[in-house]
C-alpha positions as CSV (number, residue, x, y, z in Angstrom):
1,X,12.6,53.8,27.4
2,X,11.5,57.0,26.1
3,X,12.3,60.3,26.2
4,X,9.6,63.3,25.5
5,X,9.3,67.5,26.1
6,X,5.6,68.1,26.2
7,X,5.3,72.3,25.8
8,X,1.9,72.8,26.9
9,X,-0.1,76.5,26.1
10,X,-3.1,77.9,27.5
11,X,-4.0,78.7,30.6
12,X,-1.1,76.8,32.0
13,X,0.5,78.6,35.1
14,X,-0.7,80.1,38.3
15,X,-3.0,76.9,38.2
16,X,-1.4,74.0,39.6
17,X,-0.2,72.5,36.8
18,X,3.3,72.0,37.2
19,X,2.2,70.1,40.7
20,X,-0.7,68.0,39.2
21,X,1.7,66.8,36.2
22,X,4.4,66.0,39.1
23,X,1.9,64.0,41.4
24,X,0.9,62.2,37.4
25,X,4.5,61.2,36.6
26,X,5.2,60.1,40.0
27,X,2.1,57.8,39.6
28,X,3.2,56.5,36.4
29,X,7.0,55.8,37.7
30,X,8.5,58.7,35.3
31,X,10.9,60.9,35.9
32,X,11.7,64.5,34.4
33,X,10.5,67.6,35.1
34,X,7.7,70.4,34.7
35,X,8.9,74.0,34.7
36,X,7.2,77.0,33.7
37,X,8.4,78.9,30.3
38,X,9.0,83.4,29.8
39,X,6.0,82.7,27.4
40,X,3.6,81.8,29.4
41,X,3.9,78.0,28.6
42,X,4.7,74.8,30.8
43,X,7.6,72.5,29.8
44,X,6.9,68.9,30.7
45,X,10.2,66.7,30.2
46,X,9.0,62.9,30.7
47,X,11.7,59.9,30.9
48,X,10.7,56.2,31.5
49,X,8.4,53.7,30.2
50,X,6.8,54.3,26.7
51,X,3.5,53.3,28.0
52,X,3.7,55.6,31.2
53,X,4.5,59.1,29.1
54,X,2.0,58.2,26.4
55,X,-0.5,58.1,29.6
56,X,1.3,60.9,30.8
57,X,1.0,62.8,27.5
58,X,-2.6,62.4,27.1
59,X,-3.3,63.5,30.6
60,X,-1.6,66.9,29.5
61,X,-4.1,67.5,27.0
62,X,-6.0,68.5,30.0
63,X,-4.0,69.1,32.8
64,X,-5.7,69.6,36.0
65,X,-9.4,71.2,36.5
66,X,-8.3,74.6,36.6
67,X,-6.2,74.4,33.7
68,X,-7.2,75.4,29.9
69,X,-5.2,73.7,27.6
70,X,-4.8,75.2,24.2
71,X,-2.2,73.5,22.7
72,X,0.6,70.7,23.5
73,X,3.5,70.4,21.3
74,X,5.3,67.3,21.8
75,X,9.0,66.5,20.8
76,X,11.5,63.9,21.5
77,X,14.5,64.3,23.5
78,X,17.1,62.7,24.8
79,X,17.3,61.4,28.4
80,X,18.8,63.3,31.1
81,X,20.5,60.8,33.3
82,X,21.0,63.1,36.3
83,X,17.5,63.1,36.8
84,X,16.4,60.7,39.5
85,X,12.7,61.6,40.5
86,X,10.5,64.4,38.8
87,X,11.0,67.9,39.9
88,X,9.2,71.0,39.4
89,X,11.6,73.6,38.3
């Protein structure tokens, strides 16, 4: 099991993204959560099979259509056992 905050820049909110990377993560069987940042960034947290957030993680690069992605910082963290689906925050 792995653990990972994605922090993704760009053109990132007002476009779906936290939604899209919700309906992803569901696919994938991950939970977490995707929640937009003061600086204009989205926070991705992704917890479940290392295989699924590597998919998961690659998608992000991307995001969906309407999205610009500029940058994706990605750092490890630790699991948040309250969590039981993925929400968008």
């Amino acid at each position: 099991m792995k653990s990972v905050r994605f922090l993704v820049g760009g053109k990132v909110q007002g476009v779906w993204f936290r939604a899209s990377a919700r309906d992803r993560a569901v696919a994938l069987q991950l939970r977490g959560y995707a929640r937009n940042l003061s600086d204009g960034r989205v926070e991705v947290l992704a917890i479940g099979d290392d295989d699924a957030v590597e998919e998961l993680g690659q998608w992000l690069h991307y995001g969906p259509p309407q999205a610009q992605v500029d940058e994706l910082e990605r750092v490890d963290a630790h699991d948040e056992p309250g969590l039981a689906g993925f929400e968008i925050r």
